[in-house]
Each structure stands twice: as C-alpha cells, then as structure tokens.
C-alpha positions as CSV (number, residue, x, y, z in Angstrom):
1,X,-32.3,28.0,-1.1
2,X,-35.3,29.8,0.0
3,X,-35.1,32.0,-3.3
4,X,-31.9,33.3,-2.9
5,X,-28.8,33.1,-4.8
6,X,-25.8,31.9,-3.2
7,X,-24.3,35.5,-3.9
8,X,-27.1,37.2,-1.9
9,X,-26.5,34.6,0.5
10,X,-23.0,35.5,1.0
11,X,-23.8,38.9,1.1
12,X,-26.4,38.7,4.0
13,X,-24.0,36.2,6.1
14,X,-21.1,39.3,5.5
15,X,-23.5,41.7,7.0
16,X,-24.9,39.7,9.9
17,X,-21.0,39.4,10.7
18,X,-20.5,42.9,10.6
19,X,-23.5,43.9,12.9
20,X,-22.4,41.5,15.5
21,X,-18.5,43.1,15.5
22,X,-17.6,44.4,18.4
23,X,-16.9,48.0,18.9
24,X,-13.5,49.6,20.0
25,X,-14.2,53.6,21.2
26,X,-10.9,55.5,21.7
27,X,-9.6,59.0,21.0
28,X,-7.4,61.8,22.1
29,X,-8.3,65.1,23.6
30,X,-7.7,68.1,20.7
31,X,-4.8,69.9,22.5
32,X,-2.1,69.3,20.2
33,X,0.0,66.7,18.1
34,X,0.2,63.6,19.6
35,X,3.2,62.0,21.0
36,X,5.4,58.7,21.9
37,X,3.1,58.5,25.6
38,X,-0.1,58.5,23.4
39,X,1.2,55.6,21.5
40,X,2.0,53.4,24.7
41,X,-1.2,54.0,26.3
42,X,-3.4,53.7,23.5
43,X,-2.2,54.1,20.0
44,X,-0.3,51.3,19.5
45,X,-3.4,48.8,21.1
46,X,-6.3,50.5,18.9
47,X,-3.6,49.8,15.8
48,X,-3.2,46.4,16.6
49,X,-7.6,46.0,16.9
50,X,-8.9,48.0,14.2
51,X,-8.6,44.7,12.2
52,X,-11.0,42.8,14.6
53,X,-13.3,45.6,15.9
54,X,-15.4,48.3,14.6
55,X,-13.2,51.7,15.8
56,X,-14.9,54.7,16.6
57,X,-11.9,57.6,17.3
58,X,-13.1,60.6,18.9
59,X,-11.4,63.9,18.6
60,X,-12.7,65.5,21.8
61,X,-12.9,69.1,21.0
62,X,-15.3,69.7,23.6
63,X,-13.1,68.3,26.5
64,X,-10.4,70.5,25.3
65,X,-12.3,72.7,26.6
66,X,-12.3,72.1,30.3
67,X,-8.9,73.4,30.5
68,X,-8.3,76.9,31.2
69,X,-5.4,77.3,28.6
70,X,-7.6,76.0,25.8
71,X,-11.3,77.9,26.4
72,X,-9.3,80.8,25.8
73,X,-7.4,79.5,23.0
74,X,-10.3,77.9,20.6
75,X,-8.1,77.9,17.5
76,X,-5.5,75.4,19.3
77,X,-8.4,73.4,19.6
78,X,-9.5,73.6,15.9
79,X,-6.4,72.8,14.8
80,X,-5.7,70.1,16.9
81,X,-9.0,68.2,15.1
82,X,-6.7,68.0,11.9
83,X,-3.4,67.2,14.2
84,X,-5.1,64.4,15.7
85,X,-6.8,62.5,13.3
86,X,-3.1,62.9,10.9
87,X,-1.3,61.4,14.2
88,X,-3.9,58.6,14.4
89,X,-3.2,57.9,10.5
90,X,0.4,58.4,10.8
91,X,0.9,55.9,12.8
92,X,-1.1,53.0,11.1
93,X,-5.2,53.4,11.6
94,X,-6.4,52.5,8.3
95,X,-9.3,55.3,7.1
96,X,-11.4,52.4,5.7
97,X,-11.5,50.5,8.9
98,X,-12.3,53.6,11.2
99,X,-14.7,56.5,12.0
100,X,-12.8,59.2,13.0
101,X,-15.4,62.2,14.4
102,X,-15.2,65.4,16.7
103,X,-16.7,65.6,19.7
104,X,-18.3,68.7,18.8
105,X,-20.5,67.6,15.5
106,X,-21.9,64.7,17.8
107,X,-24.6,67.1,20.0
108,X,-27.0,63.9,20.7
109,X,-23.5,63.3,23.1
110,X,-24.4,66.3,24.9
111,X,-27.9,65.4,25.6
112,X,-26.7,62.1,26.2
113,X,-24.1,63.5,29.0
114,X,-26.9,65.6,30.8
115,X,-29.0,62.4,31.1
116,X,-25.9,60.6,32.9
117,X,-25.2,63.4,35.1
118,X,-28.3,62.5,36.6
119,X,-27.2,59.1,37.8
120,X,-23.7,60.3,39.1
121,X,-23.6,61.8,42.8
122,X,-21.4,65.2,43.0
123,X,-19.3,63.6,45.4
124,X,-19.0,60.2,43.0
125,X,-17.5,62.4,40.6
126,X,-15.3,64.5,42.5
127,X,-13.7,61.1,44.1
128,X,-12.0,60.4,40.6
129,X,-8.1,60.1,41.2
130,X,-7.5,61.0,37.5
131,X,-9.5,64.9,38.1
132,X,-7.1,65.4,41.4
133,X,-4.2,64.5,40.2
134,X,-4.9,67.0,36.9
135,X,-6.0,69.5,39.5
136,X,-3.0,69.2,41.4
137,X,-0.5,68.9,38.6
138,X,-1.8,71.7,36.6
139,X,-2.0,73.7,40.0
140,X,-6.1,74.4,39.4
141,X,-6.3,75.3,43.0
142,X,-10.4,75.4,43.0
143,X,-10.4,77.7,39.5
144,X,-11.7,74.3,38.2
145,X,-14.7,74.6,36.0
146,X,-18.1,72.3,36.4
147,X,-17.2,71.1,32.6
148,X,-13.8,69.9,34.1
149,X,-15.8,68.1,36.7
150,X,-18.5,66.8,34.5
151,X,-15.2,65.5,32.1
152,X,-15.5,62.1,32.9
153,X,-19.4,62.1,32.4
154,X,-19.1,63.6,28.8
155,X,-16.9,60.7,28.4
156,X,-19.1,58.4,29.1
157,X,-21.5,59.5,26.7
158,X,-18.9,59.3,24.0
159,X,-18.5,55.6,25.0
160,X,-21.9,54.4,25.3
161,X,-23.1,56.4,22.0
162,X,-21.9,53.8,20.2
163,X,-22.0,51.2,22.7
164,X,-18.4,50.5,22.6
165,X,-17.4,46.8,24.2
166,X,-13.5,47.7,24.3
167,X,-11.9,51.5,25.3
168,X,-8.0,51.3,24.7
169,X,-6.8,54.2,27.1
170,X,-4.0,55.0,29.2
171,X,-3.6,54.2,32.2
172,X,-4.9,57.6,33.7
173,X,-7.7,57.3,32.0
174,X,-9.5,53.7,33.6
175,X,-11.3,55.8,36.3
176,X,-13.0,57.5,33.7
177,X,-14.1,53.8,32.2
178,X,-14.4,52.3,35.6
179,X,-17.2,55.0,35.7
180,X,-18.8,54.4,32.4
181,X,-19.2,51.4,33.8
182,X,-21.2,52.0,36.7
183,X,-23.4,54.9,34.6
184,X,-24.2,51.8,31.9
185,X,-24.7,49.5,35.4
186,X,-27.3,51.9,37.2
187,X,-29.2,52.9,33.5
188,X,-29.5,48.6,32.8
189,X,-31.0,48.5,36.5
190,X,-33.3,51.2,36.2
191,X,-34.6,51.1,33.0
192,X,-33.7,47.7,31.1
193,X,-30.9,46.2,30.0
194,X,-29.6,48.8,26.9
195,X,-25.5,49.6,27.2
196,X,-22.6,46.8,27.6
197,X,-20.1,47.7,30.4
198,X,-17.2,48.5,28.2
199,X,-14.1,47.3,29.3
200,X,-10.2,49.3,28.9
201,X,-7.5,47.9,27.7
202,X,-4.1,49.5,28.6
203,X,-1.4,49.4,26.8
204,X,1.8,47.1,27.3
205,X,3.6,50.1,29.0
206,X,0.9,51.2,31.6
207,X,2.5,55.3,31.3
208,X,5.2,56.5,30.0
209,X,7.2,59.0,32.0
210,X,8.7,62.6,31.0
211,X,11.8,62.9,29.3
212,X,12.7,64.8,32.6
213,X,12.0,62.0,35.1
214,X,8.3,63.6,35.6
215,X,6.0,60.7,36.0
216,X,4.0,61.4,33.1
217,X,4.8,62.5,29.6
218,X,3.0,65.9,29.0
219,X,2.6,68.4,26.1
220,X,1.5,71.2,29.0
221,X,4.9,70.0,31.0
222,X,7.5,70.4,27.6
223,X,8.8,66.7,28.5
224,X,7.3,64.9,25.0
225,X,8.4,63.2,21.4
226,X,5.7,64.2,19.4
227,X,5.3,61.6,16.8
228,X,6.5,63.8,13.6
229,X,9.3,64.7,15.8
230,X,12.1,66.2,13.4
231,X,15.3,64.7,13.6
232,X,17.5,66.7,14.9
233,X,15.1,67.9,17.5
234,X,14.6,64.0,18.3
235,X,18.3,63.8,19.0
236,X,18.5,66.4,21.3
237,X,15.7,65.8,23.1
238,X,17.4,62.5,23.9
239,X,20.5,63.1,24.4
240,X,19.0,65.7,27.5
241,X,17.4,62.9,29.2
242,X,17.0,62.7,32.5
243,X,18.6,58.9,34.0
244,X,20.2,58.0,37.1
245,X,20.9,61.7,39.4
246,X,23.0,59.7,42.0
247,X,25.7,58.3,38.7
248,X,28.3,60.6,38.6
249,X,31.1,59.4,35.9
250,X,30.6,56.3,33.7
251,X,32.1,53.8,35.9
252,X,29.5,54.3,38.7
253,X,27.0,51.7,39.1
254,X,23.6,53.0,38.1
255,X,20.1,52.3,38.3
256,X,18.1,50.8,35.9
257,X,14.7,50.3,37.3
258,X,12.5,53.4,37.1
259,X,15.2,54.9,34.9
260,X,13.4,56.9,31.9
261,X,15.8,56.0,29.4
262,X,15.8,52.2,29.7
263,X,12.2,52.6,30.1
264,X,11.8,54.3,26.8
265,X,14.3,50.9,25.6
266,X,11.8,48.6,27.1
267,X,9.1,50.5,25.0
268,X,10.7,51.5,21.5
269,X,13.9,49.0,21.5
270,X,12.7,45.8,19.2
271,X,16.5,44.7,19.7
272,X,16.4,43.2,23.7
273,X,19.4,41.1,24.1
274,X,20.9,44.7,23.6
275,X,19.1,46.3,25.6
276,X,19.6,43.4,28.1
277,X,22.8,44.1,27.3
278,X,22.9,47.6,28.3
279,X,21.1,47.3,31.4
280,X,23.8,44.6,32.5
281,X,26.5,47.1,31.9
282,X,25.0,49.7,33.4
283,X,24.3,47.9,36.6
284,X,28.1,46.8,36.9
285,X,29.2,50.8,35.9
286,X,31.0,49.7,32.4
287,X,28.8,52.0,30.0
288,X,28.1,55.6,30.0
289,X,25.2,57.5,30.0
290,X,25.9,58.5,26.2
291,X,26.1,55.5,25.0
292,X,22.9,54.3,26.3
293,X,21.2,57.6,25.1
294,X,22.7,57.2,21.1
295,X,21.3,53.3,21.1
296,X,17.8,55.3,22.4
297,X,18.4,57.7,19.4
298,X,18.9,55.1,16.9
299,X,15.6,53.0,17.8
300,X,13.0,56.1,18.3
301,X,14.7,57.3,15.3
302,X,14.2,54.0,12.8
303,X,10.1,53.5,14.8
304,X,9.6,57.5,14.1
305,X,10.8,57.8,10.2
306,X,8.1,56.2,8.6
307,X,5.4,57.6,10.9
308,X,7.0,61.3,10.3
309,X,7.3,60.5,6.5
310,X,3.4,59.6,6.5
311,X,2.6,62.4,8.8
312,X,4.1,64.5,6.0
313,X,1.7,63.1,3.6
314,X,-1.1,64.0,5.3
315,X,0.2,67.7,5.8
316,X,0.2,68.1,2.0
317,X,-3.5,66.7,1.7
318,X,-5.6,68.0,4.1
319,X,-8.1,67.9,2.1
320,X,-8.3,64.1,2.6
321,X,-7.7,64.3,6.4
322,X,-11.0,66.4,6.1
323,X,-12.8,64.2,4.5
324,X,-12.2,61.2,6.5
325,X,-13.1,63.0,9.3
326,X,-16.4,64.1,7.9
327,X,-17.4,60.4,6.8
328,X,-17.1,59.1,10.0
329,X,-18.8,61.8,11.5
330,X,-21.9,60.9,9.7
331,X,-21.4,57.3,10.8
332,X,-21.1,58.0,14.3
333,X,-24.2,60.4,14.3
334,X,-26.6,57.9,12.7
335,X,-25.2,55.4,15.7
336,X,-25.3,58.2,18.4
337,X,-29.1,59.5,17.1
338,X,-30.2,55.4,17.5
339,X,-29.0,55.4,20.8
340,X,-30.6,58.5,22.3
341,X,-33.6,57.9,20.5
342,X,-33.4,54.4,22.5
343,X,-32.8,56.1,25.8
344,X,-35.8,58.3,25.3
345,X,-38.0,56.0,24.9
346,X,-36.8,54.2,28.0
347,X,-37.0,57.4,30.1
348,X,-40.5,58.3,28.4
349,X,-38.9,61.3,27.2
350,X,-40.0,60.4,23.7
351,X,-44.1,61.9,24.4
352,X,-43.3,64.9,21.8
C-alpha cells in the first residue's frame, strides 16, 4: 500500500475531495438586517448549496460605502457586519460549512480590483443596467461617486479571490456576474488561463416586489420583512399590502398575476392547492382581500418563527457571531493572498 495505512489513505482521498469542491461566493451588502427579498434571490439557494460547495459569504462593508447615505453613516455599516452574518445564520448557513468575512479585512481585494479596472473600458462599466437603474431609483442625478461606478469591479474581485464556480445572487445582480465573467475571460486571454467564469444562480423567484406594489423590495424604500420581523409588526405590515387598485368591494373580480400578495403566496405558501384555491376565488370575485392577506400572515408567520427565534440567539451571543466571522476571515485571506500572488506573477508585478 505504498507504505501507508489504510487510515492515512482515507485521509488523503478526504482531502483530495475537498480541494477539488467547488466554490459558491455570495454575500449581502452591510446596509442593514436582511430581509424576505434577500432570501428569494439568494438566501434560500446558498442554503440549499453549502452542503455540496465550499461557501465563501462576503459582508461588503466597502460597497456600503458607495452610497451616499452610508459614507456618512460608517457605524450603520459596522453594525450591519454583525446584522448580516446573524441573518445568514438565522436562516440556516451552518458556521462549520462557511467562511463568512468582510470585505474590509480582505485588502489583497482592493489590489485585486485596481488590477481589473484596467481591463474594463469606462463606458463598459457605465453600460451596466443594474448602476442605472440604482441611479435612477435612488434619484443620484450625476452625485454618483467613481466607487459607485467601480461597484461592480470590486465585485469582481470578491468573486475571483477565491475563484468561486457558482454566485447565487438576485436577479439585479447578474450584470455584475455577467461582468466578472468577461474580466476572468480577457485576464485568461492575456495572460494564461488562471480564473473560471463563475456562473449565477438566481433564485426560484427571480425578485421579489415591495410590499407597496414597487418593483423591488428595498430597505432604503420602507417596503420590507426583515427576517426577525416581530410579530405584530409582521401582521401589520401585511395586512397594508398593496393588491389589485382596480378591486373595489370583495365581490369584484381581481387580478392575480403581478399581484404582490399572491406573489409573496407563490414564494412563502408551502400549502398550494390553497393557494390555488385562493387565486381561483379571487379571479371569479368570491374572496376578499382580507382573507387572502390573513392566509399570507399565517404562512410568513410559521416560515419566520424559527428564523426570528435563532436570530434571537445570536443577539444574546455575539461573541460567537464575532468569532465566526473572524475564522473565516483568515480563511478567505490565505485564499485571496494565493490568488494575487498568482496574478503577480502573471503580470510580472512580482520583480520586488
């Protein structure tokens, strides 16, 4: 057995599996809890993977940062670090299985960003549908920093400093991938093949809209669940919804498609033959709007309780949140300082 034991056998086969994993990279931008839109888009897909894949979750402090309401408001930010990585938990990403890092303690991502910049034309980057329609949204006019411009850049580098083969995003967020791709594309070309094209992976419900009809759920447009939502705030949140304008009284026939509260059923209802059901009735005008908006209640309310009650947990011991946080941080540094030493060498910036 070439001198080894069928124990250190076993051992080495274990690790050669582990180094050929595949690697999920994910994360959430540190402005605030996470909510019911963030699980849709991403959280519930990087829940389901963490079993198969490697999973790097980035806080991104440093993106924050690109906003105007959050430069000037670093301890949001700060906070948010802890807020984050307790949503990520509270919702079912086991600590063992995941490297959970800020942006900010990465600063070979940084280099690593300025070195991409260099293969992305100005107007590449301002053609990206996601920056205009935050511009436009969050009426930026042109007050837009270059940091908000460079945002999908510094993504990239968050990516590809691991070398991630999966991204589970939302659905705003594949431009930003799409262009990851083509900066991992252009550096294989130039300079040898070093970076798989990572591909995303969006969620089941591609975006989920505002509780007030907007077309996307948003913490700086007031239309969320947050994930630890309390419940009496949770029901009245709900029972506010926005649904059909043009339904009057009960026995109106109403709208289903495009309506938020069946599509929040669609995405939180395990129970379909009543939510099939209630879209039947609806249609034909022989169930009111309050009705439809209790059975809502009752199903965010039964998915939210245990994710509050663990969210509660993690409150009380933050001392634990801190230190997950810091182990994968050292992971992910070791990974990220391999990387950029590799790209370096391949850009002969590695003379001194």
């Amino acid at each position: 057995m070439d001198g080894k034991t069928a124990q250190q056998q076993s051992a080495s086969q274990k690790q050669t599996a582990k180094n050929n994993q595949k690697r999920i990279l994910t994360g959430d931008n540190a402005t605030g809890k996470l909510h019911i839109g963030h699980y849709v888009g991403s959280l519930q897909n990087r829940v389901k993977l963490q079993h198969d894949y490697e999973t790097f979750i980035i806080i991104a402090d440093m993106h924050a940062l690109a906003y105007p309401k959050y430069v000037k408001n670093p301890e949001t930010v700060a906070r948010s670090v802890l807020e984050v990585t307790m949503g990520n938990l509270a919702i079912g990403m086991v600590p063992e299985k995941t490297y959970f890092f800020p942006e900010s303690a990465i600063p070979e991502i940084y280099e690593l960003g300025i070195i991409f910049s260099m293969l992305v034309s100005h107007n590449r980057a301002l053609r990206n549908p996601t920056l205009k329609e935050e511009i436009r949204d969050k009426n930026m006019g042109d007050k837009f920093s270059v940091g908000f411009i460079n945002f999908p850049i510094l993504q990239a580098a968050d990516i590809l400093c691991v070398n991630a083969d999966l991204v589970p995003v939302g659905e705003d967020q594949v431009p930003h991938v799409e262009l990851t791709r083509e900066i991992a594309r252009r550096f294989n070309s130039y300079y040898g093949e070093t970076f798989v094209e990572p591909e995303p992976l969006v969620g089941e419900t591609a975006r989920l809209v505002g509780l007030d009809g907007n077309a996307k759920m948003s913490k700086s447009l007031g239309n969320t669940i947050y994930l630890n939502e309390p419940e009496e705030s949770l029901k009245k949140k709900v029972m506010s919804m926005y649904t059909d304008p043009n339904r009057i009284h009960p026995t109106d026939p109403g709208t289903v498609e495009g309506n938020p509260v069946f599509i929040y059923h669609d995405a939180f209802n395990p129970n379909k033959e009543e939510v099939a059901d209630l879209k039947k009735r609806y249609r034909e005008g022989s169930v009111g709007d309050v009705e439809v908006k209790e059975k809502l209640y009752k199903a965010l309310s039964d998915f939210l309780a245990p994710v509050r009650e663990k969210y509660a947990y993690y409150e009380g011991h933050l001392e634990e949140v801190q230190e997950i946080i810091e182990a994968g941080t050292v992971k992910t540094r070791k990974e990220a300082q391999e990387t950029l030493a590799k790209v370096k060498e391949r850009l002969k910036l590695d003379l001194v």
